[in-house]
C-alpha positions in Angstrom: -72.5 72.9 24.6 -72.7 69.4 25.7 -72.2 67.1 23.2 -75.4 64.2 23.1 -74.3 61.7 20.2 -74.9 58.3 22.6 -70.9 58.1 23.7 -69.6 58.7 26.8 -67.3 61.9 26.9 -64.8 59.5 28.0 -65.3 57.2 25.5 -65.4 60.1 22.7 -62.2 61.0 24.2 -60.3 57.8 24.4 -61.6 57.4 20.2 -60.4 61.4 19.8 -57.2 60.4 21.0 -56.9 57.5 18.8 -57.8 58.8 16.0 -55.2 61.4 16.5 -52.7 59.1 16.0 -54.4 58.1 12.3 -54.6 61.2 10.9 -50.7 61.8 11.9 -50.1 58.7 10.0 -52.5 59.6 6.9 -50.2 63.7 6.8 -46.9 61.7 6.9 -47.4 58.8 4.7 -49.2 62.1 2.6 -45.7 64.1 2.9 -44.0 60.7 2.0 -45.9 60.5 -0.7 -45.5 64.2 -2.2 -42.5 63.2 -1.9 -42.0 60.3 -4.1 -44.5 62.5 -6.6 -42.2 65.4 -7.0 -38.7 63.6 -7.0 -39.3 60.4 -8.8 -36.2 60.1 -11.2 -35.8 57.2 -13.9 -37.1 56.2 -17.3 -40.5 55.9 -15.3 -40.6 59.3 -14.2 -44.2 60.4 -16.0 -46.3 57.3 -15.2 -44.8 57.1 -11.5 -45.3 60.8 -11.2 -48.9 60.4 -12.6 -49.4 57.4 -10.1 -48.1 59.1 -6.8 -50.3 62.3 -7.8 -53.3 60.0 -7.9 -52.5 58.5 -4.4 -51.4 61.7 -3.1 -55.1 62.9 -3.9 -56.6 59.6 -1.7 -54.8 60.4 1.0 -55.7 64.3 1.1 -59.5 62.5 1.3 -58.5 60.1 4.0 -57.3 63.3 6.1 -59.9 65.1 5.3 -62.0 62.1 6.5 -60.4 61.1 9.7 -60.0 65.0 10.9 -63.6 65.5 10.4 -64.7 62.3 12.7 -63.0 64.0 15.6 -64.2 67.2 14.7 -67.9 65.2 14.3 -67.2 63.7 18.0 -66.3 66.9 19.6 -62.5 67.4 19.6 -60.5 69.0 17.4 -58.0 67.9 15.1 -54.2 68.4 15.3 -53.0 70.5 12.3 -49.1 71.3 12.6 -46.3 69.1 11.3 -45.1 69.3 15.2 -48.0 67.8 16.7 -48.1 64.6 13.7 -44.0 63.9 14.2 -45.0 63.3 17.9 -48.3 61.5 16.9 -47.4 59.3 14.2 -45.4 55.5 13.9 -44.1 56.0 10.7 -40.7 57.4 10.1 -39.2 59.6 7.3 -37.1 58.2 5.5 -34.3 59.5 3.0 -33.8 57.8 -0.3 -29.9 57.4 -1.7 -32.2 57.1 -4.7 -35.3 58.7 -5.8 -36.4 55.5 -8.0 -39.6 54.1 -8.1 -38.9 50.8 -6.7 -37.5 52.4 -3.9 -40.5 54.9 -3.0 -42.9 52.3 -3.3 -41.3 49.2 -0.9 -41.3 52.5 1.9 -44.6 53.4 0.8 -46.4 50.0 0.6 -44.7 49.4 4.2 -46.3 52.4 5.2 -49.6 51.5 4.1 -49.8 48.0 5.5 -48.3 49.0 9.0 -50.9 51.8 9.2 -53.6 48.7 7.7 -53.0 46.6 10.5 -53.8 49.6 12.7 -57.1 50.3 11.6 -57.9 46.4 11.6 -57.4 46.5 15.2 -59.2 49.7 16.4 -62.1 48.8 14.2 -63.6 46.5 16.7 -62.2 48.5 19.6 -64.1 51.6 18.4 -67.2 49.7 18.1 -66.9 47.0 21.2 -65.1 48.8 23.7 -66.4 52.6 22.8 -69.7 51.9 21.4 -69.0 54.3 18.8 -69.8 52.5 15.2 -69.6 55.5 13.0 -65.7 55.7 14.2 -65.3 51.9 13.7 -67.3 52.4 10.0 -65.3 55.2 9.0 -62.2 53.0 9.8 -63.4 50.4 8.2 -64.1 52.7 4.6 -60.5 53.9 5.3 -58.8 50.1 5.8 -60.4 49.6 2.4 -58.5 52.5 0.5 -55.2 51.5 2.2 -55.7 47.9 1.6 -56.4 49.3 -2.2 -53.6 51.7 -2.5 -51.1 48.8 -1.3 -52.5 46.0 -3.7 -51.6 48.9 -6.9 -48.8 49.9 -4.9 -47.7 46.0 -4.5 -48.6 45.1 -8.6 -45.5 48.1 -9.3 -42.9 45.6 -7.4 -44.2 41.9 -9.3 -41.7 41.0 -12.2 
């Protein structure tokens, strides 16, 4: 069935593609972040535990979010840990440590690379593609990163 939403198929899939790339970013900053939730070590442990279960939980939304815009645009969302490694610009990263100072300078990286990002497609996606539902779902989703990094960042002030 043809898909009549006011975007040009090729501009719905130049955005599909795109936002490809996000939601690879939101599952491994999500497995990053599973990560520093279930082997955060130190005298810490339960509040930093609590706190990486609580942003864990945002990011879950964020994919959930992101996977249904290009299912809302007519593609379909990549959904194996294969397809997001070759997707994605962050990295995994090992810890000599599991620490909480540690997990959250790679993690607050993480979310401001992936900040910047969003800041740039969000014009793109409405100028260029003409599609403002993709540049105002972007824009909600800037605003949770730019959020997680600001309680992320208030963890590292002394």
């Amino acid at each position: 069935m043809k898909i009549q939403i006011g975007i040009a198929d090729g501009h719905r899939q130049a955005v599909a593609d795109e936002l490809m790339k996000i939601l690879a970013d939101e599952n491994i900053l999500y497995a990053k972040t599973k990560n520093a939730h279930w082997n955060i070590e130190g005298a810490d442990f339960y509040e930093k535990h609590l706190f990486f279960k609580h942003q864990s939980g945002q990011l879950d939304e964020a994919i959930d979010r992101v996977a249904e815009r290009i299912r809302s645009i007519g593609h379909y969302a990549p959904a194996t840990l294969k397809s997001y490694l070759s997707l994605t610009h962050l990295t995994e990263q090992t810890k000599e440590r599991n620490d909480s100072q540690g997990f959250i300078k790679e993690l607050l990286q993480d979310h401001e690379s992936i900040i910047i990002i969003l800041r740039e497609h969000i014009k793109i996606f409405a100028d260029a593609f003409h599609d403002m539902g993709t540049s105002d779902c972007m824009t909600e989703l800037m605003k949770t990163h730019e959020k997680m990094a600001w309680l992320l960042r208030s963890h590292l002030k002394m």
